[in-house]
C-alpha positions as CSV (number, residue, x, y, z in Angstrom):
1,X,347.7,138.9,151.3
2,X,351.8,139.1,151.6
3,X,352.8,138.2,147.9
4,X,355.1,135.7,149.2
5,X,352.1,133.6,150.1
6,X,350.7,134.3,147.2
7,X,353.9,133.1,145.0
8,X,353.8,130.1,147.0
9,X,350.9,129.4,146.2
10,X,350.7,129.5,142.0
11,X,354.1,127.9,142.3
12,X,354.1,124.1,141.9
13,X,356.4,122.5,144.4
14,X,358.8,119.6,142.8
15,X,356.7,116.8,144.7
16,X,353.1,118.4,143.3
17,X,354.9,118.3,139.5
18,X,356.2,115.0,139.8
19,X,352.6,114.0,141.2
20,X,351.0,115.2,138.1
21,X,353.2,114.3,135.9
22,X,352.7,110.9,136.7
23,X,349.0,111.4,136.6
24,X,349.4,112.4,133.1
25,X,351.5,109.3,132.4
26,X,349.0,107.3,133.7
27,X,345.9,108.8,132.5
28,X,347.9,108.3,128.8
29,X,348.8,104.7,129.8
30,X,344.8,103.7,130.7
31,X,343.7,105.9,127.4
32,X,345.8,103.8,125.4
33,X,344.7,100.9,127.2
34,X,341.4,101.4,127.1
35,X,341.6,102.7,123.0
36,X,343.4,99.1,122.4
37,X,340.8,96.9,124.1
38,X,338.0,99.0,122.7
39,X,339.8,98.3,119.3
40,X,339.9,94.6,120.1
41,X,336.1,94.8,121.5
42,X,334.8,95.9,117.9
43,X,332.9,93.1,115.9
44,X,335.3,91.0,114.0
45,X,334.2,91.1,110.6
46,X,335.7,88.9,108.1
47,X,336.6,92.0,105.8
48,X,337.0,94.3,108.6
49,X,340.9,94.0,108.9
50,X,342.8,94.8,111.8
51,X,343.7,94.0,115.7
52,X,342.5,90.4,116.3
53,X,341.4,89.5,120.1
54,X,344.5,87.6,121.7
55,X,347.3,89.2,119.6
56,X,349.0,92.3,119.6
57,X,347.8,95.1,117.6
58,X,350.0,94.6,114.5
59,X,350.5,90.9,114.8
60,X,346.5,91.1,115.1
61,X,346.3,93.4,111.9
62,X,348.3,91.0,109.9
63,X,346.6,87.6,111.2
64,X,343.1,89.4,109.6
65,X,345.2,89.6,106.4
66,X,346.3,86.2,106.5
67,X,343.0,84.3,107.2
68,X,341.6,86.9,104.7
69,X,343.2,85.5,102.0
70,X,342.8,82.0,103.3
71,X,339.3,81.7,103.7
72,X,337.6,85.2,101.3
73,X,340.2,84.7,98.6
74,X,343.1,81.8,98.6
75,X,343.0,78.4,98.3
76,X,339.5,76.8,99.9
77,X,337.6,78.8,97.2
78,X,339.8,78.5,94.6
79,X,339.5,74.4,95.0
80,X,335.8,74.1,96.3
81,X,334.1,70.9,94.9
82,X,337.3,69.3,93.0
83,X,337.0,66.0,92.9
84,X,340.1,63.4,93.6
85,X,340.6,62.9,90.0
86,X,340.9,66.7,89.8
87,X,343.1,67.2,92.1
88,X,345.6,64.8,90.3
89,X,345.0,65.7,86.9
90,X,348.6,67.0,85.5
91,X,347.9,68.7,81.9
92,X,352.2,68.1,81.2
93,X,355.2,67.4,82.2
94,X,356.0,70.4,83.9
95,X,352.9,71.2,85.3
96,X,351.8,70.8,89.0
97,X,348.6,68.6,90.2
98,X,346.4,71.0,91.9
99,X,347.0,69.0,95.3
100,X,350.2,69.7,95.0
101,X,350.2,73.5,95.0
102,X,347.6,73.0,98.1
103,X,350.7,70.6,100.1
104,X,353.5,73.2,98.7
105,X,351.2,76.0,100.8
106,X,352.0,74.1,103.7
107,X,355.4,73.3,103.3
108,X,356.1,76.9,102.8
109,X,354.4,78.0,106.3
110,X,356.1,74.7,107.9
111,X,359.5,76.0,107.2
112,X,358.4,79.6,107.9
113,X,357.1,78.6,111.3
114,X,360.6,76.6,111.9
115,X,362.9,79.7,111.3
116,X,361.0,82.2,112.3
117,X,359.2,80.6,115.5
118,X,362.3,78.6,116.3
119,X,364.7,80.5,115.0
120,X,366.5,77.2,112.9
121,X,368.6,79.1,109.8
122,X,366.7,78.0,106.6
123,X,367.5,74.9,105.4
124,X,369.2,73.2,108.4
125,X,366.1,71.2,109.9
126,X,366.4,67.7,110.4
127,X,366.4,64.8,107.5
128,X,362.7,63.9,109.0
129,X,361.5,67.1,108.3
130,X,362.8,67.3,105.0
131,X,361.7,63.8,103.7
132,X,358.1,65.0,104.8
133,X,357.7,68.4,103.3
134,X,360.7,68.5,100.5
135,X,358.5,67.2,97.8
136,X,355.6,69.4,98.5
137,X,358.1,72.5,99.2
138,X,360.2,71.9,96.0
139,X,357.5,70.3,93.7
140,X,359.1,69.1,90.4
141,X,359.2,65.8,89.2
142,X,359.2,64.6,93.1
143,X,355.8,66.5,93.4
144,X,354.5,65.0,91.0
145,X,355.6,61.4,91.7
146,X,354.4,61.5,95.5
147,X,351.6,63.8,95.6
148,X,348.5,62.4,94.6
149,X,345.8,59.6,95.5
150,X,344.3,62.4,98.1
151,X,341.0,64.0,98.0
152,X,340.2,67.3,98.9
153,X,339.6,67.2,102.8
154,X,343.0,65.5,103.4
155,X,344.7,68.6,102.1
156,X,342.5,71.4,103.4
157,X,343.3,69.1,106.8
158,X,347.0,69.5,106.5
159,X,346.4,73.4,106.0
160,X,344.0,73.9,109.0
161,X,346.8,72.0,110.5
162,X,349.5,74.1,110.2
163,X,347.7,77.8,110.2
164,X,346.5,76.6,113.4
165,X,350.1,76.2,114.9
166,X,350.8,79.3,113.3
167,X,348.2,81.3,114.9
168,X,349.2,79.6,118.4
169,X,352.8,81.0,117.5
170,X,351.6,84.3,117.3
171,X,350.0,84.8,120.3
172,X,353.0,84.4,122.1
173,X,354.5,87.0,120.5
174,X,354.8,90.9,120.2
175,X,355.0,93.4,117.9
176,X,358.8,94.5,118.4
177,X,359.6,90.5,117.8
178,X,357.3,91.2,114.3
179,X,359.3,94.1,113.3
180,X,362.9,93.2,114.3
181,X,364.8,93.2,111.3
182,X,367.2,90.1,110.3
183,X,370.0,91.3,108.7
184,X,371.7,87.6,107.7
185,X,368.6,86.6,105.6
186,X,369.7,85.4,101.9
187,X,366.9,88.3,100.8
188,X,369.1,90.9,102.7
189,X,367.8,92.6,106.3
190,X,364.5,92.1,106.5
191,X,362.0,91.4,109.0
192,X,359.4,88.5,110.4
193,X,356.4,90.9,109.1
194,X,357.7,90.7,105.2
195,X,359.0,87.0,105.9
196,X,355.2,86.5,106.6
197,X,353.8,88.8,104.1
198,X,356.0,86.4,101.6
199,X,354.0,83.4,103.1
200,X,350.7,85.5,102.6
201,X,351.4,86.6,99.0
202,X,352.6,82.9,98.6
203,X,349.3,82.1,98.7
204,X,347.9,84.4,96.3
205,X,349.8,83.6,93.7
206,X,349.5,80.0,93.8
207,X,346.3,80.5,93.8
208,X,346.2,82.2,90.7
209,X,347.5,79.2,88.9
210,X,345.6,76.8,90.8
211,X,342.5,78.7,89.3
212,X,344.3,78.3,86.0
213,X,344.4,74.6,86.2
214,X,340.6,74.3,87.3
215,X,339.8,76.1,84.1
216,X,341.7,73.4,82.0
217,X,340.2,70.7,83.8
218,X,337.9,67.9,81.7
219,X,334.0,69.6,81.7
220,X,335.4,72.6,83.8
221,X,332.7,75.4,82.9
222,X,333.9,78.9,81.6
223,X,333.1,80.5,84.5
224,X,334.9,78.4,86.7
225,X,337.8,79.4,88.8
């Protein structure tokens, strides 16, 4: 055979590269694909974290952290069984009722959701908004002159509520919107993944003290909280 022809041949022509090329791109394309919905395919265990079904992989990784600490760890165990009265009781004047640190949670993701979801600069929401969630966001001696008379469902109500906005929120969105970073925020740059982490955290600490109070409360058991 004339080596020419035989050149020709174990040379790739420019439209035979390009053709596999692209094959490779989309072979990696449908691996990645398929890796991500496999991912989202795999049983969603409650301490499993990671992607969620209907939300991008990171946004998805950080909504199993959220409910984690909502529903293994945060506030519905921290407050199961309190009573009205229990809810109300304040030990002194500079303590918070327990209901209160249960509305404060959801003030805190209200205004979250209001500058981050709709980009409002903190603190410039309407007087309507404020008159609604101020008290619960800034506590103090207006917490603890509105906030009580209100048992136990109304509040976990008002925090299924507003995580369930939340979560709505987020499956519009991506992961590049999660990780843009904000450089006018009064923290300095930072993006909408630690702005959420803050509401996440948020959480745990309150928490903390909420579980303090239920420990001080009248026939409260040593185990308790």
């Amino acid at each position: 055979m004339n080596p020419r022809s035989i050149s020709r041949q174990l040379t790739p022509t420019r439209r035979g590269f390009l053709s596999g090329s692209a094959a490779a791109v989309a072979s990696g394309f449908c691996g990645a694909l398929f890796e991500q919905k496999a991912a989202a395919a795999q049983p969603e265990l409650p301490n499993v974290l990671g992607p969620r079904a209907g939300f991008t992989p990171q946004i998805g990784s950080f909504v199993s952290m959220l409910t984690w600490m909502r529903e293994q760890n945060g506030v519905l165990s921290a407050t199961k069984g309190l009573t009205q009265a229990d809810l109300d009781a304040l030990f002194d004047a500079n303590a918070n009722t327990i209901g209160a640190l249960m509305l404060h949670l959801a003030a805190t993701e209200t205004y979250y959701q209001l500058h981050t979801f709709e980009g409002m600069k903190w603190n410039s929401w309407g007087e309507d908004i404020k008159k609604k969630w101020d008290a619960a966001m800034d506590l103090g001696d207006a917490g603890r002159k509105e906030i009580k008379g209100h048992d136990r469902e109304y509040y976990v109500g008002i925090l299924h509520e507003v995580r369930e906005k939340t979560l709505a929120e987020f499956r519009k969105r991506d992961d590049a919107w999660l990780l843009a970073v904000d450089k006018t925020f009064p923290w300095g740059p930072t993006n909408n993944l630690c702005k959420w982490f803050h509401v996440c955290e948020h959480e745990a600490h309150h928490t903390g003290q909420i579980a303090l109070l239920r420990k001080r409360l009248p026939g409260a058991k040593p185990s308790e909280g």
